[in-house]
C-alpha angles and dihedrals in degrees: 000000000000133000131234131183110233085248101054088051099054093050103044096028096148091055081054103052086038088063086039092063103037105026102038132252118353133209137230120196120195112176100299097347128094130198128185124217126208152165117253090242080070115035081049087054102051090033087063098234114167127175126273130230105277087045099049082055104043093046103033112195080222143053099253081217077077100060114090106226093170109140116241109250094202115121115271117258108263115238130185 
């Protein structure tokens, strides 16, 4: 993770989200305060976000050609 000085981030802020994006989490660092700076991809990652229903159907992590949807032919189990 690199370090920045508050001052050096405000004046060159693109460089900064640029190694954000490609190099991982950033810090800023104010007097005695630090602040860290990341892209979505991560902060969604450690923050634990997972999608939700509608997402998980509408962008499946699979092809549905992959799922086997073939009926059992085994006899049905018998009830009173």
């Amino acid at each position: 993770m690199q370090e920045w000085r508050l001052t050096d981030a405000k004046n060159r802020f693109t460089e900064l989200v640029n190694q954000a994006l490609s190099s991982g989490p950033q810090t800023i660092r104010r007097r005695n305060d630090w602040v860290v700076l990341l892209s979505k991809d991560d902060y969604e990652r450690l923050s634990g976000k997972k999608p939700g229903f509608k997402d998980a159907l509408l962008n499946p992590p699979h092809s549905l050609a992959e799922i086997d949807v073939a009926r059992d032919p085994s006899a049905m189990r018998e009830f009173e």
